[in-house]
C-alpha positions in Angstrom: -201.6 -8.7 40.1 -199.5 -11.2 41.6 -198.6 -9.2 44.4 -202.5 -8.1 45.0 -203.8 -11.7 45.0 -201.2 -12.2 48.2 -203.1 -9.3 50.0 -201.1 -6.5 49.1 -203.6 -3.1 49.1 -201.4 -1.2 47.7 -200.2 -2.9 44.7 -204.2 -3.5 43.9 -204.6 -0.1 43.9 -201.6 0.7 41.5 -202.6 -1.8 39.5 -206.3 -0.2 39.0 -205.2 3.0 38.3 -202.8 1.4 35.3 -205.5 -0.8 34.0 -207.5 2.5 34.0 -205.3 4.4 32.1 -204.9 1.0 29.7 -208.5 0.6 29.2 -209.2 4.6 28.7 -207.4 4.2 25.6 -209.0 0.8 23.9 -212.5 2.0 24.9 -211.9 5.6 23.2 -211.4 4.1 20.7 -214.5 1.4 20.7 -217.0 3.4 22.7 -217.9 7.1 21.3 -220.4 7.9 24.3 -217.7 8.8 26.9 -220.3 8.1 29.6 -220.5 4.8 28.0 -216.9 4.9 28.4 -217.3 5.1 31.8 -219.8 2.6 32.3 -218.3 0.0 30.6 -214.7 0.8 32.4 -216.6 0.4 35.8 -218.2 -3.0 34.3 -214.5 -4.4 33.6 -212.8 -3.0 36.5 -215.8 -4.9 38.4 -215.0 -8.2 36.4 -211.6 -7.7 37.6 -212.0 -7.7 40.7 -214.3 -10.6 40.7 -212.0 -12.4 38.7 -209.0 -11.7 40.1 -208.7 -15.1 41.6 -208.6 -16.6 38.3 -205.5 -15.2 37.3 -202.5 -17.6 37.3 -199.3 -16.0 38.4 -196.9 -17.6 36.0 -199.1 -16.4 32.6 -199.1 -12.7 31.3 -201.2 -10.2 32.8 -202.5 -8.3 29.8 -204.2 -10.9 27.6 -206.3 -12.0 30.9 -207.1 -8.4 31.3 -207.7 -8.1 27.2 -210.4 -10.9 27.7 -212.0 -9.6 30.2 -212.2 -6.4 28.1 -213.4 -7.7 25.1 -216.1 -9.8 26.9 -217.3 -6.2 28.3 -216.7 -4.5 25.8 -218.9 -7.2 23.3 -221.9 -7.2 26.1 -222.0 -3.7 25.9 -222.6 -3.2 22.3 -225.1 -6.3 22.2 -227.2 -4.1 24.8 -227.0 -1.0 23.0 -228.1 -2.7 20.2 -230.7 -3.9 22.0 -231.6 -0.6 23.2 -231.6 0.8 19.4 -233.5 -1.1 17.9 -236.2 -0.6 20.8 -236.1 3.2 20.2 -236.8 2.9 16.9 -240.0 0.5 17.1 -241.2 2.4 19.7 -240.4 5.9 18.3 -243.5 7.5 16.8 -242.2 8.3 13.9 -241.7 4.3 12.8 -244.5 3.2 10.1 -244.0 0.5 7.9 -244.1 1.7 4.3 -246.2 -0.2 1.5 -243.8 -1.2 -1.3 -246.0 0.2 -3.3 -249.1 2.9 -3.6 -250.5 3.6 -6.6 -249.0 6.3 -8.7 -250.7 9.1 -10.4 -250.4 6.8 -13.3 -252.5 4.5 -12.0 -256.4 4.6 -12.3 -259.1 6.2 -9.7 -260.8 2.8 -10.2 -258.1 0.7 -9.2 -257.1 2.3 -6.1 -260.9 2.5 -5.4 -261.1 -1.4 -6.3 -257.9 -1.7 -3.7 -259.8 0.2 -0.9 -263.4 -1.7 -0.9 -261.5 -4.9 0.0 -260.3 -3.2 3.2 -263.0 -3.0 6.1 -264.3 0.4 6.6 -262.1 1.5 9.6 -259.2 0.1 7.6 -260.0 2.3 4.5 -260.5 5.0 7.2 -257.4 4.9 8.8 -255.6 4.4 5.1 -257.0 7.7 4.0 -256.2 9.3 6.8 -252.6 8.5 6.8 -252.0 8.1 3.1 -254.2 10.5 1.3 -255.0 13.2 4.0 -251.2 13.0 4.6 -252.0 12.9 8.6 -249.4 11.9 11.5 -249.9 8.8 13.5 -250.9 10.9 16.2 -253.2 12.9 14.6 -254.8 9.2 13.2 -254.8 7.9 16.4 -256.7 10.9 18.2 -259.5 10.9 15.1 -260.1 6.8 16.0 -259.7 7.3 19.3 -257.5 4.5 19.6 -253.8 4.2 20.7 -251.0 5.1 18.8 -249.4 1.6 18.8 -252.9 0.7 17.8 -253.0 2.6 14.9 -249.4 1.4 13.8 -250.3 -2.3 14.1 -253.4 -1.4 12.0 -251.4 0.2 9.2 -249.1 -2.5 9.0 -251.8 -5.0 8.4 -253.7 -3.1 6.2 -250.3 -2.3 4.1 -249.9 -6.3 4.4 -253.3 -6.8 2.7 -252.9 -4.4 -0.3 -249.3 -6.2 -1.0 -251.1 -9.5 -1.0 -254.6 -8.0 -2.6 -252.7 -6.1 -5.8 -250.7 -9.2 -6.7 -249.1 -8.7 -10.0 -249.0 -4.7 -9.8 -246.0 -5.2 -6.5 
């Protein structure tokens, strides 16, 4: 590194290709996705470079190059988290759950008591998805409304049967 910060091109490049090989190894071991590998290799060899200045010739080389790593290496799981948990809101198959629904157990009447304090297109759009057993999308197309429409629905109807049935939760 020392050598590369006084201009010398070929040194920089030797050093590249052994941080490479370096970094190959920690971010197998991190990093399952090897074109996440990749990725986040190119994103530290970038810092590097950017960085390079920073380096100070009398310290060690490898615990600048470890920070610079880990700070990569932590930014890139923070966005695939990110990423995730996106997925899975936006997946169709995502629909809150009720904590509870009445069981078999439990009377016609009270499950009818349950469903007249819902608005008609909510008790709709309950029966649909809880007792006819159909898919969001199948919901949605029926109401002629959105599937995210349909979801937000649900989970606000679910909300007011968990408040509603009080002491049976």
């Amino acid at each position: 590194m020392r050598s590369s910060q006084e201009g010398d091109s070929t040194s920089y490049k030797k050093l590249l290709e052994e941080i490479c090989i370096i970094l190959r190894g920690i971010l197998s071991a991190k990093i399952f996705d090897p074109e996440d590998r990749e990725d986040v290799l190119q994103e530290i060899l970038i810092a590097v470079h950017l960085s390079k200045h920073t380096f100070l010739p009398g310290k060690s080389f490898l615990p600048w190059l470890s920070s610079i790593a880990k700070y990569k290496i932590i930014d890139y799981i923070r966005k695939k988290g990110r990423k995730n948990k996106r997925e899975i809101i936006q997946s169709n198959e995502y629909l809150p759950e009720i904590q509870y629904f009445p069981s078999q157990d439990d009377s016609k009447e009270y499950l009818e008591e349950i469903l007249t304090k819902l608005s008609e297109k909510q008790r709709l759009i309950f029966r649909l998805l809880k007792l006819e057993k159909m898919s969001i999308a199948e919901t949605a197309k029926i109401m002629s409304m959105s599937q995210s429409a349909v979801k937000t629905a649900a989970h606000r109807i679910y909300k007011i049967i968990r408040i509603r049935s009080g002491d049976k939760l």
